[in-house]
C-alpha positions as CSV (number, residue, x, y, z in Angstrom):
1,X,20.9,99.7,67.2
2,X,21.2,101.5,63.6
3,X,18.2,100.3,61.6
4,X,18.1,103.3,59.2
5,X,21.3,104.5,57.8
6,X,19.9,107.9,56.2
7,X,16.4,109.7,55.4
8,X,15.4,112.0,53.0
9,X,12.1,113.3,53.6
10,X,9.8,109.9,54.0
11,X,12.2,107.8,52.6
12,X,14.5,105.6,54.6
13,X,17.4,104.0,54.0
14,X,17.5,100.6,56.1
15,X,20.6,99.1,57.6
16,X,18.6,95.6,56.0
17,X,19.0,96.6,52.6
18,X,22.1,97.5,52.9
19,X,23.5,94.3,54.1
20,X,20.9,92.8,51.6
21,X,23.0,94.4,48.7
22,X,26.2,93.5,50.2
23,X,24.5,89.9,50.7
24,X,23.5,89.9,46.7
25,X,26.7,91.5,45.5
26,X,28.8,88.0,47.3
27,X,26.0,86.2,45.9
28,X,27.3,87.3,42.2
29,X,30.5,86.4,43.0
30,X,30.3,83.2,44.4
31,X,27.7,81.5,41.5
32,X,29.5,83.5,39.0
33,X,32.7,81.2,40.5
34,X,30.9,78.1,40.4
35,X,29.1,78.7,36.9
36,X,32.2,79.6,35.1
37,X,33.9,76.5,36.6
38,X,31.5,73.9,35.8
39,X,30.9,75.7,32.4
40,X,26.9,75.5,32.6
41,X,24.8,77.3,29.9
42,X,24.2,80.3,31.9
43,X,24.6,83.3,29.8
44,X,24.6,86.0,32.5
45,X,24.8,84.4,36.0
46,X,25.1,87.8,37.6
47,X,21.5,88.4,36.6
48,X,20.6,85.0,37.6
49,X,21.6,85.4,40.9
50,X,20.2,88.9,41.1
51,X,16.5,87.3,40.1
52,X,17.4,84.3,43.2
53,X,18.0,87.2,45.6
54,X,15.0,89.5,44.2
55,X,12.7,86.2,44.7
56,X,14.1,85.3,48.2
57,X,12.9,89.1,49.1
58,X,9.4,88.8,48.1
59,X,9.4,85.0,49.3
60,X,10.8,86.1,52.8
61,X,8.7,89.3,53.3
62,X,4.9,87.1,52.2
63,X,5.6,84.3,54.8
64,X,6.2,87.4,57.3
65,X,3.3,88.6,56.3
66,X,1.3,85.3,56.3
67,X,2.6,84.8,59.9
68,X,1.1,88.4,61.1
69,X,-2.1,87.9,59.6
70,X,-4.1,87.3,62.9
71,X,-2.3,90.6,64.4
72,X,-4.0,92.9,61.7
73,X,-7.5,94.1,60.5
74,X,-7.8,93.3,56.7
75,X,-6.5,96.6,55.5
76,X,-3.6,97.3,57.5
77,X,-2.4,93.9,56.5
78,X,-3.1,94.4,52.6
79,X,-0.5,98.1,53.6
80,X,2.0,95.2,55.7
81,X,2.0,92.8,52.5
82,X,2.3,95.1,49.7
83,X,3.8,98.0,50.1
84,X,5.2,98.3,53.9
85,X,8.4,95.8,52.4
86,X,10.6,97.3,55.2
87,X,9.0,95.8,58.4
88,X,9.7,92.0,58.3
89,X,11.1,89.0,56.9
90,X,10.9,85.0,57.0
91,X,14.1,83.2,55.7
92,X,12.4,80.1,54.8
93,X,10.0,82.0,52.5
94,X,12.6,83.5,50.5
95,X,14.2,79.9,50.3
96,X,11.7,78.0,49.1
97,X,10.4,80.3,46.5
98,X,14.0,81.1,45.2
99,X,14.0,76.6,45.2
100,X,11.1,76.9,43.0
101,X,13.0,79.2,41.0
102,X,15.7,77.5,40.2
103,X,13.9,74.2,39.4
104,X,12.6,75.8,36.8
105,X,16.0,77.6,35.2
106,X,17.6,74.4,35.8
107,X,14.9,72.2,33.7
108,X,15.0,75.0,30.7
109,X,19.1,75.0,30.5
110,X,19.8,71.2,31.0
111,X,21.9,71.6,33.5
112,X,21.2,68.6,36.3
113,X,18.9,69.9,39.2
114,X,20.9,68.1,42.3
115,X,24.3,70.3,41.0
116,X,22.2,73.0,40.7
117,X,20.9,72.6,44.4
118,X,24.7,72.7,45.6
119,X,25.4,76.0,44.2
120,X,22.5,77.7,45.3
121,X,23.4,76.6,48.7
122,X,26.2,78.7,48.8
123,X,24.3,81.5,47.5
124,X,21.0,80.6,50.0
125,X,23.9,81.0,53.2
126,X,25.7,83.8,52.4
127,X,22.5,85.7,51.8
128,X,21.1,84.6,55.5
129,X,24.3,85.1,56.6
130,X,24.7,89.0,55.7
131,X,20.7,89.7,56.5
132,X,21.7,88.8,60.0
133,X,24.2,91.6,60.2
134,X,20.7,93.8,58.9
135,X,18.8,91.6,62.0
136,X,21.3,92.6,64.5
137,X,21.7,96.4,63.3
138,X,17.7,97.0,63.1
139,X,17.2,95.2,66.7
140,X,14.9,92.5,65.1
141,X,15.4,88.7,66.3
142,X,17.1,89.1,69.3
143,X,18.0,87.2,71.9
144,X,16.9,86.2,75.6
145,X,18.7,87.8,78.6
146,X,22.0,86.5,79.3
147,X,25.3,87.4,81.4
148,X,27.5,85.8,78.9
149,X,30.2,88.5,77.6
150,X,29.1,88.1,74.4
151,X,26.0,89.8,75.7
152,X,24.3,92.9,73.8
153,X,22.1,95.6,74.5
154,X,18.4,96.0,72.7
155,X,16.2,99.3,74.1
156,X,12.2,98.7,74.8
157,X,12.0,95.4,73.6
158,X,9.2,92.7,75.4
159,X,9.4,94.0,78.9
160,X,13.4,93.1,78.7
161,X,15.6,95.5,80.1
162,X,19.2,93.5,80.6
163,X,21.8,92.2,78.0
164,X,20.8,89.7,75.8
165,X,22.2,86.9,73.6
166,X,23.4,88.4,70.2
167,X,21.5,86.0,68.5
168,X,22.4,87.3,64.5
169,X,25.6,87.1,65.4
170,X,25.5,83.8,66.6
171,X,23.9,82.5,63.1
172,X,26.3,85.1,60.7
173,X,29.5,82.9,62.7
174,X,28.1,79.4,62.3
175,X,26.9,80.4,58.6
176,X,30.1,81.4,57.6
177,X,31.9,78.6,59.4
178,X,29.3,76.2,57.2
179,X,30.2,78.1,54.1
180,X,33.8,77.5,54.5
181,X,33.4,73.7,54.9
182,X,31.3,73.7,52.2
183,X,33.5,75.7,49.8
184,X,36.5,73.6,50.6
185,X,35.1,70.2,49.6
186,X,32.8,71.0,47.0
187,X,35.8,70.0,44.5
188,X,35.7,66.3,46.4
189,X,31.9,65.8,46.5
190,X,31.2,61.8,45.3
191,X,27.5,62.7,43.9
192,X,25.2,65.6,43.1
193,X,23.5,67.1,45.8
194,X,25.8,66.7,48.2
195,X,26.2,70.1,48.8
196,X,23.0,70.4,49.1
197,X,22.5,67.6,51.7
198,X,25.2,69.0,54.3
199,X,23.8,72.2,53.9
200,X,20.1,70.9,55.0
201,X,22.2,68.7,57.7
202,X,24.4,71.5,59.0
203,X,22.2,74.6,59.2
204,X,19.0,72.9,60.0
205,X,20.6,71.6,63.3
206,X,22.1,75.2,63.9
207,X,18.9,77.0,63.1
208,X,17.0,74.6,65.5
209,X,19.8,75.0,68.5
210,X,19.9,78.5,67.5
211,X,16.7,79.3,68.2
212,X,16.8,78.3,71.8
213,X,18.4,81.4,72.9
214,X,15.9,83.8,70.8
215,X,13.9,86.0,72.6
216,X,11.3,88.3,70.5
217,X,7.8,86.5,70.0
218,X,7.8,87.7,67.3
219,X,9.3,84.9,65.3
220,X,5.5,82.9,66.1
221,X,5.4,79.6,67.7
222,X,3.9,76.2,66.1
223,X,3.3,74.2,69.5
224,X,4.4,75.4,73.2
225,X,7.6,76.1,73.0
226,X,8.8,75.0,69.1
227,X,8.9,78.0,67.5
228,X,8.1,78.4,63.7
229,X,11.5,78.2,62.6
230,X,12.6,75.3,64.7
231,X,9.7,73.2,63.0
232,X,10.4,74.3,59.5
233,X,14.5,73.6,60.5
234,X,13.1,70.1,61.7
235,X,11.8,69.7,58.4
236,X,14.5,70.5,56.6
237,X,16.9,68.0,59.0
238,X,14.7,65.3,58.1
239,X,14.2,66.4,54.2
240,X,18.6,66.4,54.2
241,X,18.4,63.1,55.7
242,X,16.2,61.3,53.2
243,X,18.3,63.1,50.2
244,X,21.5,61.5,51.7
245,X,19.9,58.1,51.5
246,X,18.2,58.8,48.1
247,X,20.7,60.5,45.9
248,X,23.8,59.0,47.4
249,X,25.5,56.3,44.9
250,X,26.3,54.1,47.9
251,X,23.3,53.4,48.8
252,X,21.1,53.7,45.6
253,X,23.8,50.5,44.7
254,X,22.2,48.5,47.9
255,X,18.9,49.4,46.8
256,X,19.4,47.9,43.8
């Protein structure tokens, strides 16, 4: 494990904010792409996406902190939430705030919110994508123990001492296969949001099946074994599959 690349007195530079950079910097390029090609009213989207990854920081790192709030005294926690921003993060917090986000840009340029939801999408997976690579170098959201070649070695963590499942990994390979389904049909979408929709579909499953092979407690749990994730991907699975049904042409004609 590398989780700091360099230090310079009491400053450290974190693996995770490198491969958040590297995260942001495809980011640009891929909404840039999009904007440019369906000509929306966005006068600078490499600043655009640089707000949607500064959001899906703060997003991600409050939800950590909401889900350690039991673990610390009132202080330490006000340290964990404010200004110790290099100890955690929760996906789904970043998400949903940067969601929010572009709700709002979307309703102040007039550009349709479902079209909006697919490009963001592709931004939303390559960004989870890359902060796996900062997972996996930091030794954060590990796997369990497993002889599987694929195996990898994590020092001191939870009592486990043998190779585990390379968990980040796992998700950075099925993101990016994801992303490249999703970048080659995007051109042959039939409606708005459909993007969108097999994005929910795809990565909510993956996240949920994913999840299985995790190790670290830290991750919380909702009931027994379903971890927090694996009910917020549930969510999500069913939220895709009522958006298929809702904003699909096909069916909105036999509602009608």
């Amino acid at each position: 494990m590398h989780p700091i690349l360099f230090s310079i007195g009491d400053f450290h530079f974190r693996t995770y904010t490198l491969t958040s950079i590297v995260a942001m910097v495809i980011s640009m390029v891929v909404v840039r792409s999009e904007v440019r090609r369906l000509k929306w009213p966005i006068e600078n989207p490499i600043w655009f996406t640089a707000q949607c990854t500064l959001l899906g920081w703060v997003g991600a790192h409050l939800l950590y902190a909401i889900t350690r709030f039991n673990d610390y005294d009132w202080l330490p926690w006000l340290k964990l939430t404010f200004i110790d921003w290099g100890h955690g993060n929760v996906w789904f917090g970043g998400f949903l705030l940067t969601w929010g986000f572009i709700h709002v840009v979307a309703k102040r340029k007039g550009i349709p919110i479902l079209a909006m939801w697919d490009v963001g999408c592709f931004a939303a997976n390559v960004a989870l994508a890359f902060g796996r690579w900062g997972c996996f170098f930091g030794g954060c959201c590990y796997g369990s123990p497993t002889d599987l070649p694929t195996h990898y070695w994590v020092p001191n963590r939870e009592g486990y001492t043998g190779w585990l499942h390379p968990t980040p990994v796992y998700e950075f390979t099925f993101l990016m296969i994801v992303f490249a389904w999703l970048w080659r049909r995007r051109k042959r979408n039939t409606y708005d949001g459909q993007t969108a929709v097999n994005y929910l579909l795809t990565t909510s499953l993956g996240r949920i099946v994913i999840e299985c092979f995790r190790g670290d407690t830290i991750r919380g749990f909702v009931l027994g074994p379903i971890t927090t994730s694996q009910f917020l991907g549930l969510a999500l699975f069913i939220t895709g599959v009522v958006f298929h049904f809702r904003f699909n042409p096909k069916y909105k004609a036999k509602q009608s």
